[in-house]
N, C-alpha and C positions, 0 to 999 in steps of 0.2 A: 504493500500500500504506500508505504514510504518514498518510495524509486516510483511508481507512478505520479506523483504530485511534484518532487522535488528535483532538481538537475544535481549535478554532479559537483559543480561548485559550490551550492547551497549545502550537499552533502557534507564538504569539508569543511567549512562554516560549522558546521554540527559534532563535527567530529571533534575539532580540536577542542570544542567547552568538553566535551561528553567527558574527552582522556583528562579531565581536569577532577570530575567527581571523586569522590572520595566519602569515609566515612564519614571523617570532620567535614569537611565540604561539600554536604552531600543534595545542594540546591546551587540552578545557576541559571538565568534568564536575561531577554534578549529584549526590546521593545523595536520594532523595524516596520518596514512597508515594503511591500512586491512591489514591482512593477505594475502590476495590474490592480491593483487597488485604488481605493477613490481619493482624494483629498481626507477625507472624514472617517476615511477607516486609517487601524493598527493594527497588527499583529505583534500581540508575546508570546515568545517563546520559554516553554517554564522546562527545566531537562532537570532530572531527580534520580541519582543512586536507587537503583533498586528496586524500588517500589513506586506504584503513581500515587499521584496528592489527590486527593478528592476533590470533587469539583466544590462542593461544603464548602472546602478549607480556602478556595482561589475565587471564587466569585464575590463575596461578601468584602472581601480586600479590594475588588477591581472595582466594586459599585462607590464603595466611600471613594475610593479615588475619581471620581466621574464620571466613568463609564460604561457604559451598558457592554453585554456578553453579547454579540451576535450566534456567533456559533465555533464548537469545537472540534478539535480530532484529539486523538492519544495514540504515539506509537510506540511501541515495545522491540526496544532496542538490543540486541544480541551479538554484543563484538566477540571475533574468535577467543581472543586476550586478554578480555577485561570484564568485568562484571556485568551483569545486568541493567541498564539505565533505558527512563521514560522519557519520552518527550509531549510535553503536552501544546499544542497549537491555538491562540486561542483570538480569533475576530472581536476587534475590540471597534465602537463608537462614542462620541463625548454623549452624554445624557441630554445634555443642552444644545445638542446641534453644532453644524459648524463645521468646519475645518481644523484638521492640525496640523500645525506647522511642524514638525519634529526633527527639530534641528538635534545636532550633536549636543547641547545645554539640555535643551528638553528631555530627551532622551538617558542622559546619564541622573537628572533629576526623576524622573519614574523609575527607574531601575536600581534608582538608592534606595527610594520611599517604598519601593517591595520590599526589598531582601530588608531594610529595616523594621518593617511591620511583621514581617516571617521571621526577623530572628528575634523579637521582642522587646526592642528599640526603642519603638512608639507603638502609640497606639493606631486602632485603626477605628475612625468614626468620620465622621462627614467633613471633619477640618482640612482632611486629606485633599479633599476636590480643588483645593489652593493649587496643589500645582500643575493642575490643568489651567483653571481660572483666573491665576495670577502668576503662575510661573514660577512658586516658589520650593524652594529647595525642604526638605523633612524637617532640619534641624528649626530651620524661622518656622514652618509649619507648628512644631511640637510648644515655639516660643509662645505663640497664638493661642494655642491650645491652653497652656500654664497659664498666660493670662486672663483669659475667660474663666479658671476656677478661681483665679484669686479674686476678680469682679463677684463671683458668685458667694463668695466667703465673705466680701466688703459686704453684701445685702443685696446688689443688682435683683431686680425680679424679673428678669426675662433668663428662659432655660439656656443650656449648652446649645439644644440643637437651634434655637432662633437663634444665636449669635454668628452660629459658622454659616448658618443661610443667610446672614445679613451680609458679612466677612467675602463670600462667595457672590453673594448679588452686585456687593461694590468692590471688585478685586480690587480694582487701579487703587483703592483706599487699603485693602488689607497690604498691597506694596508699598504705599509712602510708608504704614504706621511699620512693618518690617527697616524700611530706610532709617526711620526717625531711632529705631530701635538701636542700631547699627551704630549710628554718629555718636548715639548719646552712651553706648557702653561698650562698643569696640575699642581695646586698646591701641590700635592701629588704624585707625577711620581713614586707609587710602591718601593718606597726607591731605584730606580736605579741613578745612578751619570748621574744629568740631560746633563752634556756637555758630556759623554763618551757614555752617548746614544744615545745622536743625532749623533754624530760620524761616532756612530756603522750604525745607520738606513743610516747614509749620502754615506755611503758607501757600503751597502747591497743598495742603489737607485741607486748610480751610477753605479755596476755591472748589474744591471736591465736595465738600461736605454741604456744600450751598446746592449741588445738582442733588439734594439726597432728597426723595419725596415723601417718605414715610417720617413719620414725628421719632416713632418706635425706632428705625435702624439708625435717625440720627443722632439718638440718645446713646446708643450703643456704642457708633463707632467713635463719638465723643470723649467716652467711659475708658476706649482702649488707648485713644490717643491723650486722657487726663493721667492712665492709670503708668504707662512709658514716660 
């Protein structure tokens, strides 16, 4: 079934992750596009030691990340010399429509926030959809995350889940309040002058924050940019 779908190139693409598995190592995935796919689709590639992953255990991870499961394969790999390894194939679309652009950035940022959510890193909840939405990397993702319980510890009355659908509704804003984040507690802020940057971002939020239409998400993203 395999040699029927895939060329021979593609094969060794597959190959040299597969001789990579191992016990300790024994997960490794690919986020890519065929040729023949649309703008709007992806394909992951999920390859596992041994045994296959339930699809349980990979769909639930792929939806908080924003995207819908189209459709799958699994094939059952048998090298003469090496152990047994799966590969799972799996048609991916954004929830929200659209295009993705899956540059080399985009791509290493999905393929972090897997294996970080697989190896138990972070968590996996709807925050995740960030880095479709806003393009942002696991680690500002999980910063996000932290700061929505601490609001919820301050008293906030709006839940987890309306913060990161508000976070997700105005990405461009969950990216400044990440920037703002950055300047004000990196101790290397890219040689930018830490107080003209925060400025700059405080100011590039506040003209954001004026396109916000809802009372409710301006309250929020307020909270995140009082709380930084």
């Amino acid at each position: 079934g395999y040699r029927e779908v895939y060329s021979a190139e593609t094969a060794l693409e597959d190959i040299r992750i597969i001789e990579k598995l191992s016990d300790e190592a024994d997960t490794a995935l690919t986020f890519t596009r065929r040729a023949q796919d649309a703008r709007n689709r992806v394909v992951l590639k999920v390859y596992h030691h041994l045994v296959p992953i339930p699809l349980s255990a990979r769909v639930p991870i792929l939806e908080n990340m924003g995207f819908r499961v189209i459709n799958e394969r699994t094939y059952r790999l048998t090298p003469e010399e090496r152990p047994l390894a799966y590969l799972h194939e799996l048609s991916l679309e954004p929830v929200g429509g659209g295009e993705i652009d899956l540059t080399d950035d985009l791509k290493l940022r999905l393929e972090a926030l897997f294996m970080a959510i697989w190896r138990g890193e972070t968590e996996s909840d709807g925050y995740n959809a960030l880095v479709l939405s806003a393009g942002l990397g696991w680690r500002d993702i999980a910063m996000l995350r932290a700061l929505s319980r601490y609001l919820r510890q301050a008293g906030i009355r709006y839940s987890e889940d309306y913060m990161w659908r508000t976070l997700n509704r105005y990405s461009d804003v969950a990216r400044k309040l990440v920037e703002m984040f950055h300047l004000r507690f990196d101790p290397d802020p890219n040689g930018e002058d830490r107080s003209l940057g925060a400025e700059r971002v405080e100011r590039d939020l506040l003209d954001s924050l004026e396109q916000v239409d809802s009372l409710d998400d301006d309250r929020i993203l307020r909270r995140f940019d009082n709380v930084i």
